[in-house]
C-alpha positions as CSV (number, residue, x, y, z in Angstrom):
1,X,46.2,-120.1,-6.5
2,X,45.5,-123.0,-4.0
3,X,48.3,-124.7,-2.2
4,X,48.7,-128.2,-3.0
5,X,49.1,-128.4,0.7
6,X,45.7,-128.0,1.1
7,X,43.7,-130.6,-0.5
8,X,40.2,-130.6,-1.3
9,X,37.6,-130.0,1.8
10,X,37.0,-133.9,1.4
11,X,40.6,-135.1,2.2
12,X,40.8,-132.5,5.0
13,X,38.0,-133.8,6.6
14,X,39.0,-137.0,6.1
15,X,42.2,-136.4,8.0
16,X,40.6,-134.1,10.7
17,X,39.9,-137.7,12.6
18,X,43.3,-138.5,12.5
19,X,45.3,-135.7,13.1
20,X,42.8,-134.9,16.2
21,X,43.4,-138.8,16.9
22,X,47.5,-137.9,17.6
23,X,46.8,-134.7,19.2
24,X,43.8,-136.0,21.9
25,X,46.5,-139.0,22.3
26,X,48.9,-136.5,24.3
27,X,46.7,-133.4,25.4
28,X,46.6,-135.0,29.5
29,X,50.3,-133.4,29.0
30,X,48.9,-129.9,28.7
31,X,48.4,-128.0,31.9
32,X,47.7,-124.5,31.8
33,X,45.0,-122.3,33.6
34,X,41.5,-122.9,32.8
35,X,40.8,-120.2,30.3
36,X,43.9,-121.7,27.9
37,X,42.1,-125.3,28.7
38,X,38.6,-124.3,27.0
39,X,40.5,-122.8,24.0
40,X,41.9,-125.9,23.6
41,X,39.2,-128.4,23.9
42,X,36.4,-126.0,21.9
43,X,39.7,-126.3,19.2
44,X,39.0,-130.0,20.3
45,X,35.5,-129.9,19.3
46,X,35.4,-127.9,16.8
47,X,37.8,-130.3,15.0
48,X,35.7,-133.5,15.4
49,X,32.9,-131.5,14.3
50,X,34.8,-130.7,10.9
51,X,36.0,-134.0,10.2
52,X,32.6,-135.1,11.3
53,X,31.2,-133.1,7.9
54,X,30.1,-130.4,10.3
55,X,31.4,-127.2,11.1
56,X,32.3,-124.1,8.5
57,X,36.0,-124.1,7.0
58,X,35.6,-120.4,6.9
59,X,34.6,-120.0,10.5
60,X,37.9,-122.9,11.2
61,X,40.2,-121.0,8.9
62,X,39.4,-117.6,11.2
63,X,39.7,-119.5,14.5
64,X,42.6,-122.1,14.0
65,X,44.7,-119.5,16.1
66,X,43.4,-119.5,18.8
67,X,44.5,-123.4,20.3
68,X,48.5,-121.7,19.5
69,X,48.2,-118.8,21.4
70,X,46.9,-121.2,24.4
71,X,49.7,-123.1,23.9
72,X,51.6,-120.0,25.7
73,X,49.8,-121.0,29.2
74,X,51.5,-124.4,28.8
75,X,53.5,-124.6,32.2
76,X,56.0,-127.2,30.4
77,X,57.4,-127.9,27.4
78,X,55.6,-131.7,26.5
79,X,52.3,-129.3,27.4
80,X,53.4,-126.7,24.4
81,X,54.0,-129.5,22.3
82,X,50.5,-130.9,23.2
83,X,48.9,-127.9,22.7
84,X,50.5,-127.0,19.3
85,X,49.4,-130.6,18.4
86,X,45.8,-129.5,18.7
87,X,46.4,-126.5,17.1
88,X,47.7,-128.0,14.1
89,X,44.5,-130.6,14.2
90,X,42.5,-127.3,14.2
91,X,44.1,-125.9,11.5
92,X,43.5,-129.2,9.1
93,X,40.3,-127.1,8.2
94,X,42.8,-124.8,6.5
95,X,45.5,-126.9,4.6
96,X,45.6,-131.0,5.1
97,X,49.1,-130.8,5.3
98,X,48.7,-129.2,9.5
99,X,47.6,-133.2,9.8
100,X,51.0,-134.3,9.7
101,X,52.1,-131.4,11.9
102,X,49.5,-132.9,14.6
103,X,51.1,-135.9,14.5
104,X,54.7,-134.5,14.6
105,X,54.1,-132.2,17.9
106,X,52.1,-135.4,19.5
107,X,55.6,-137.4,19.1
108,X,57.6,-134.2,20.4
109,X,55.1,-134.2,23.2
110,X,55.8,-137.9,23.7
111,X,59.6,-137.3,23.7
112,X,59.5,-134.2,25.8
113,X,57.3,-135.9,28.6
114,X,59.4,-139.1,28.8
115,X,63.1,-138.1,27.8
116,X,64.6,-141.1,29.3
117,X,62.8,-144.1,27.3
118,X,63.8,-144.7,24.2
119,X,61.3,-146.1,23.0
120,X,58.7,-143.8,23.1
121,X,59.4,-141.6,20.8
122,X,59.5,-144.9,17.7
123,X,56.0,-146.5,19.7
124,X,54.4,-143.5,19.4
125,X,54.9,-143.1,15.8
126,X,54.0,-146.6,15.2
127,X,51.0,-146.3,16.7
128,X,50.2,-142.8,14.5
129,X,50.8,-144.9,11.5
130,X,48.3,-148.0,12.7
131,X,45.7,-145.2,13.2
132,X,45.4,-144.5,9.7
133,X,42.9,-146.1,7.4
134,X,43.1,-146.0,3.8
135,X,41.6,-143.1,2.9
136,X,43.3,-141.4,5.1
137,X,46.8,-142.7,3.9
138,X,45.4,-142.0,0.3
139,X,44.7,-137.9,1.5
140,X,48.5,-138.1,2.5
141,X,50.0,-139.5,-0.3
142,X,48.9,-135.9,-2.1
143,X,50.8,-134.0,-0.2
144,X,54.4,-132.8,-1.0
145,X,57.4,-134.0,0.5
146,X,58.7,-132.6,3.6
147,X,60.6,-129.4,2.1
148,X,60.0,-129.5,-1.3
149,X,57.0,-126.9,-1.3
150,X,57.0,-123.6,0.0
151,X,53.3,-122.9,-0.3
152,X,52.6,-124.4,3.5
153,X,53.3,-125.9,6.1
154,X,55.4,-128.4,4.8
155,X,57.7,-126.2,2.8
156,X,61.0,-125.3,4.4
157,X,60.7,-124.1,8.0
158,X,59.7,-124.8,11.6
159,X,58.3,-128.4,10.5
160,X,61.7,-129.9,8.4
161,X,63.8,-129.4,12.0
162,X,64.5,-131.5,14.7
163,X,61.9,-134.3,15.6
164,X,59.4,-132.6,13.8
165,X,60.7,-132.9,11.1
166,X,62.0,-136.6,11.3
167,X,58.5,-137.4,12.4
168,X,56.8,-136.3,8.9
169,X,59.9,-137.8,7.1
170,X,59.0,-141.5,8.6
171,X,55.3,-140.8,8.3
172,X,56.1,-139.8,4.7
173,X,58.1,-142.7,4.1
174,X,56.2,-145.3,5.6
175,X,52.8,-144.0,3.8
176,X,54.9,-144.0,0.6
């Protein structure tokens, strides 16, 4: 049975854009060795090329991986956060829902790289939410609440804590 996380292969690729939008946003805050900096921007390109129409879910599904465990080279934690942003871009091939978990490690990036302004961490999420186009909010709108589904990545876990968590919770809201 299919996870209504997932959505079809059309509302995935119509959210690749903008979750790889969030995620390209903070990557300058990922710093790692050079090998861990080609996973992530083939995970880069292999994202605009599945939101593009191109590109083979299957061949997406097996590789969406690969941008987390580069995340590991990160030599900070805003570059982790970065990194797992693209890697939840990446993984959009595989459920929609990984869209909104883009955009909620691009804000923990944001808040991680600039702890002392306040602001960051709301103008960042603004900006996320002027990003979307109606489609795109339309793909969204399909998807569960934060927590109320266990069948991905939205279900209760990792995503519901902290600012992940309050990131998807205002996206959610304000998409409504």
């Amino acid at each position: 049975m299919t996870s209504v996380q997932a959505l079809s292969d059309r509302q995935r690729r119509i959210l690749a854009p903008w979750a790889l939008a969030c995620a390209e946003r903070v990557l300058p805050l990922f710093d790692a060795d050079e090998a861990a900096h080609l996973v992530i921007l083939d995970a880069v390109e292999r994202t605009r090329a599945f939101g593009a129409g191109r590109g083979d879910t299957a061949v997406e599904i097996r590789k969406r991986f690969e941008a987390a465990r580069a995340s590991k080279a990160a030599t900070t934690p805003a570059g982790v956060a970065a990194a797992r942003s693209v890697a939840q871009a990446a993984s959009v091939a595989h459920m929609g829902a990984h869209a909104l978990g883009a955009a909620a490690y691009a804000v923990k990036a944001v808040a991680l790289a600039h702890p002392d302004q306040s602001e960051a961490v709301p103008a960042e999420i603004l900006w996320q939410l002027g990003q979307l186009d109606d489609q795109q909010r339309n793909a969204l709108r399909q998807l569960p609440l934060l927590g109320t589904n266990a069948s991905g990545p939205l279900g209760p876990g990792l995503l519901c804590n902290g600012i992940l968590g309050t990131t998807i919770r205002h996206i959610q809201a304000d998409i409504g």
